[in-house]
C-alpha positions as CSV (number, residue, x, y, z in Angstrom):
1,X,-3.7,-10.2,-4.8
2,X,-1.7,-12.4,-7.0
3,X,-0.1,-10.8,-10.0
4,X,0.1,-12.9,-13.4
5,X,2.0,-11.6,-16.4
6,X,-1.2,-11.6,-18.0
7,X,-2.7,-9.4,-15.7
8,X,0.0,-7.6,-15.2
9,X,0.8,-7.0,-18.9
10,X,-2.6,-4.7,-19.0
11,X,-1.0,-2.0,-17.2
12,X,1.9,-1.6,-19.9
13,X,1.1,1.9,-22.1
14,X,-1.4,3.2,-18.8
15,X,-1.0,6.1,-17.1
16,X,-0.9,5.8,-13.0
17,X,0.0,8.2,-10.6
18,X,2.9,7.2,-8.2
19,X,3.7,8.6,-4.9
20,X,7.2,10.4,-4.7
21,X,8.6,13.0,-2.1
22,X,5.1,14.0,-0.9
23,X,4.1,14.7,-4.8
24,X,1.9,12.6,-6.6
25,X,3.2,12.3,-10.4
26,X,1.8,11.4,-13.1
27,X,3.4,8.6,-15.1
28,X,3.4,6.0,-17.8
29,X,3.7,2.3,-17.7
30,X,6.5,1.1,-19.5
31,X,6.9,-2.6,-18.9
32,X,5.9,-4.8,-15.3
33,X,7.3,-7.9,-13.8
34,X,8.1,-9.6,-10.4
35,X,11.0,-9.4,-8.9
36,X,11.3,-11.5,-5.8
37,X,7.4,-11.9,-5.4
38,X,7.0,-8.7,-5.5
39,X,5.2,-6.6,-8.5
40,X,7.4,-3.9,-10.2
41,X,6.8,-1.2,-13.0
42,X,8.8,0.6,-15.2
43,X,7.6,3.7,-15.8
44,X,8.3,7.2,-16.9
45,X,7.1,10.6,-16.3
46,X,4.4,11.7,-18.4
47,X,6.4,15.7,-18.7
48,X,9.8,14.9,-18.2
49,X,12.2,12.2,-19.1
50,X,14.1,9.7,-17.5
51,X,12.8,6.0,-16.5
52,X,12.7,3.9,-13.0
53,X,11.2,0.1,-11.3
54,X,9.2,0.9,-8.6
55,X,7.1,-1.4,-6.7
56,X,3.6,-1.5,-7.7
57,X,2.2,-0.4,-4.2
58,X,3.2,3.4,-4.9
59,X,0.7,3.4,-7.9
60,X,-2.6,4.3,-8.0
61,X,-5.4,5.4,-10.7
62,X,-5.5,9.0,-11.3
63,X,-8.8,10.6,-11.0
64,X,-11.2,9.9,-14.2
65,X,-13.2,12.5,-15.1
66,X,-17.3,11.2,-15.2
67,X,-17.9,9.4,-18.2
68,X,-14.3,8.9,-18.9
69,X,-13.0,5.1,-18.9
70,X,-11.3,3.4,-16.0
71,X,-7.8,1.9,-17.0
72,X,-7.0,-1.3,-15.8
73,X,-4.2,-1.8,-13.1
């Protein structure tokens, strides 16, 4: 897929959840660009502090609950 800062830009102020030491956290979207070709996030946990690029590939969507509204990645 082919990341534009337009589409990227959606994902600023979403929450994902991102894979880390066999835990799946829950986390918010900060900012997003490409480094080398490759899609990064800033993001930073949604209990907790601190902040940290990862690439895009160890996000996902969390689970919506029915009826709830899908975020856009």
């Amino acid at each position: 897929m082919t990341y534009t800062a337009a589409t990227m830009s959606q994902a600023i102020g979403q929450t994902v959840s991102v894979r880390f030491d066999g835990f799946q956290v829950a986390m918010r979207v900060l900012d997003a660009k490409q480094s080398y070709g490759v899609p990064r996030v800033q993001v930073t946990p949604v209990s907790g502090t601190g902040t940290a690029w990862i690439d895009l590939t160890r996000c996902s969507r969390p689970e919506q609950p029915s009826g709830s509204k899908q975020v856009a990645q």
